[in-house]
N, C-alpha and C positions, 0 to 999 in steps of 0.2 A: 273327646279330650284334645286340646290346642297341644301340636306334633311337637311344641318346642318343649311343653309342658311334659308330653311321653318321653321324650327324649330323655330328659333331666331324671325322672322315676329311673327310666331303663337303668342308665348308669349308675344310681345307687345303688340299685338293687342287684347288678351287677359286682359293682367293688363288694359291696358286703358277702357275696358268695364266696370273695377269698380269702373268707375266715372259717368257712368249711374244710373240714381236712375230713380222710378217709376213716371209716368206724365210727363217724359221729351219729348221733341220733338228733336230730335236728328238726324243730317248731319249723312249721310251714304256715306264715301267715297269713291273713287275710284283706281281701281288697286287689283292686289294679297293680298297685307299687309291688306288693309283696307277692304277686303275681309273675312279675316279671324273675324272680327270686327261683320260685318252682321252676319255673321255666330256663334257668341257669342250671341249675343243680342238676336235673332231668338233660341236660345237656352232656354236662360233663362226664354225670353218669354213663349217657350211653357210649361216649367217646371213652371212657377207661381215667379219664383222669380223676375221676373220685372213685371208689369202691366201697362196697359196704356199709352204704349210708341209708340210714332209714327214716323214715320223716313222719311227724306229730303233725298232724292237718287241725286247724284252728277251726275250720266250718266243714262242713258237709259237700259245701261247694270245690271248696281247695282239695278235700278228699275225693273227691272224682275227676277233677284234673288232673292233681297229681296220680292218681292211678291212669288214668289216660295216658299220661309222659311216660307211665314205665318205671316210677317212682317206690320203693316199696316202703309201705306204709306200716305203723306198730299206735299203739295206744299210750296212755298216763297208765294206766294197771300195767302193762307187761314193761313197761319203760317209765317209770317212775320220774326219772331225775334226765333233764335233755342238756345236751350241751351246749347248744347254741340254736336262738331262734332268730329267725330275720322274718319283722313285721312292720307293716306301715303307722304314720299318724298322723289324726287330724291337726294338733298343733302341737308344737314343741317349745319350753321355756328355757331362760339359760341357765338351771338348774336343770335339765333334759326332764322334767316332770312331762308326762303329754296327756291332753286329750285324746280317744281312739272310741270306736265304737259308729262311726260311722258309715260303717256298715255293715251295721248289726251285729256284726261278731265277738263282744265286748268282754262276756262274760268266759267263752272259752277261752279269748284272747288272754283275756289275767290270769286264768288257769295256769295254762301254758307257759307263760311269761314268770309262775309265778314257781314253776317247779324248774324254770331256767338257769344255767349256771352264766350262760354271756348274751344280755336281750341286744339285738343287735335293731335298731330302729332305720326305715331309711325314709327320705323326702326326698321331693323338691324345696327350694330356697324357701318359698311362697308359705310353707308351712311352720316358718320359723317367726317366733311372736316373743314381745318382752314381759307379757304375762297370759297365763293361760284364762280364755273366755272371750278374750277379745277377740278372735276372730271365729269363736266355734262355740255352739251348744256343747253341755256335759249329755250326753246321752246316759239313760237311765234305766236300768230294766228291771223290770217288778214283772210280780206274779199276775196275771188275769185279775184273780179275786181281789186284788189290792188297791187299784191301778188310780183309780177316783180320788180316795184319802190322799196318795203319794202326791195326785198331781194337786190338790191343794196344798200340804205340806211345802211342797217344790215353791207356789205360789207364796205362799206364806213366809221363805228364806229369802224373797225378792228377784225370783227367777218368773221371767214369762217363758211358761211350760206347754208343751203340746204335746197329745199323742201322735205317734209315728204312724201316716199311712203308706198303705202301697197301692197297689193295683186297684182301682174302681173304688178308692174310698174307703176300703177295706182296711184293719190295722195292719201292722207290720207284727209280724212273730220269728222270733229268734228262734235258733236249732233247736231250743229247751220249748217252746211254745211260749215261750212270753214275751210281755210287751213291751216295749220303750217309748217313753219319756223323754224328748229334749227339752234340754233346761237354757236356757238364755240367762245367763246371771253377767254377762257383761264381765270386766275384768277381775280374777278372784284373788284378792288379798292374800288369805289365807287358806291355800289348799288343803293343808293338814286339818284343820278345824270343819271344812266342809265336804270332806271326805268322812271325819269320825259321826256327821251328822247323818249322811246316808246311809252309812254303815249301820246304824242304830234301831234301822228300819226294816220291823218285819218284812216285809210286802216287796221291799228292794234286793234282790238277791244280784245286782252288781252296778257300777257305775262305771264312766270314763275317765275319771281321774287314776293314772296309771304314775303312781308317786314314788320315785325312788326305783323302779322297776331297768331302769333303759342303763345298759349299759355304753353303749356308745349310740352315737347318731351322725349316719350317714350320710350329709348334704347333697345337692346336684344341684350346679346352678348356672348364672352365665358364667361363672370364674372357675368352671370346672367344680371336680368333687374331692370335697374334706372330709377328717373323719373329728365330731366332736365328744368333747369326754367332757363329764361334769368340770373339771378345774377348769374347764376352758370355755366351758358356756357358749353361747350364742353370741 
């Protein structure tokens, strides 16, 4: 990662940690950005300036760092309702609609996001876009058994669609075991319309269109860090 690129992350992810207050139960999300986040929180923790704060890990991954930091961790069943989550994204509209799921994490991520009471999103500049598609595939994640139909369907909507690999060519499989779909649909007109379309779809049990979810978003850039809210857009 380009250090001036970390840099900018850190700092967001940073300010957003100082909408953590003590008692909160708090979304740990996923990726580098939201990396830096666990690793503030887990800070402050062990310095005494937060207390009794318990954290919603987004991946599997984030749940064995943050247990590594000393973080202590609870679930959606025993913790139902979170108060604030700070998670990263791949692009951001001036509507704060975002794509996310690049890396993999997409469908816990909504979960989470989606039992949130304050999504707190953070970037760098570089991720901010005047419509979402243009600079990111919608990642898409379907069952195993499905995956073939979807990625014609996907083809069929006017997306050039690809299964996700990993390692040796091998597919990519989410915490759930299933697979992802990037969709290439170039700039999307109409997110709500193509949201209800995958939505629609057996086989697809989540996507990256994260619409209406963000409550605020985090900026870091060469002019320093802002914080933006839907009336103020991009």
């Amino acid at each position: 990662m380009d250090k001036t690129v970390e840099t900018y992350r850190r700092q967001a992810a940073e300010r957003a940690v100082d909408l953590v207050e003590s008692g909160m139960v708090v979304g740990l999300g996923h990726g580098n950005t939201a990396l830096f986040a666990v690793r503030r929180v887990a800070e402050l923790l062990s310095r005494g300036d937060l207390n009794d704060v318990i954290g919603v890990p987004c991946s599997r991954s984030v749940a064995a760092e943050a247990e590594r930091l000393g973080i202590p961790l609870t679930d959606l069943e025993n913790h139902p309702v979170v108060d604030v989550t700070i998670d990263g994204a791949d692009e951001v509209d001036p509507n704060l609609n975002l794509i996310k799921g690049g890396g993999g994490a997409l469908l816990r991520e909504k979960i989470v996001a989606q039992a949130t009471e304050r999504e707190v999103i953070v970037v760098d500049e570089a991720k901010l876009s005047p419509m979402l598609g243009t600079q990111r595939p919608v990642p898409i994640e379907v069952v195993p058994f499905g995956w073939r139909p979807e990625l014609e369907f996907l083809s069929s909507l006017g997306a050039e669609a690809d299964l996700r690999l990993w390692k040796y060519d091998t597919p990519f499989e989410s915490d759930q075991g299933n697979l992802i779909l990037d969709a290439n649909f170039g700039p999307i007109d109409d997110l709500y319309a193509l949201a209800a379309l995958l939505n629609a779809r057996a086989s697809i049990v989540g996507h990256g269109l994260f619409l209406g979810l963000a409550s605020v978003v985090v900026v870091a850039g060469s002019e320093g860090v802002r914080v933006l809210r839907v009336e103020e857009g991009v």
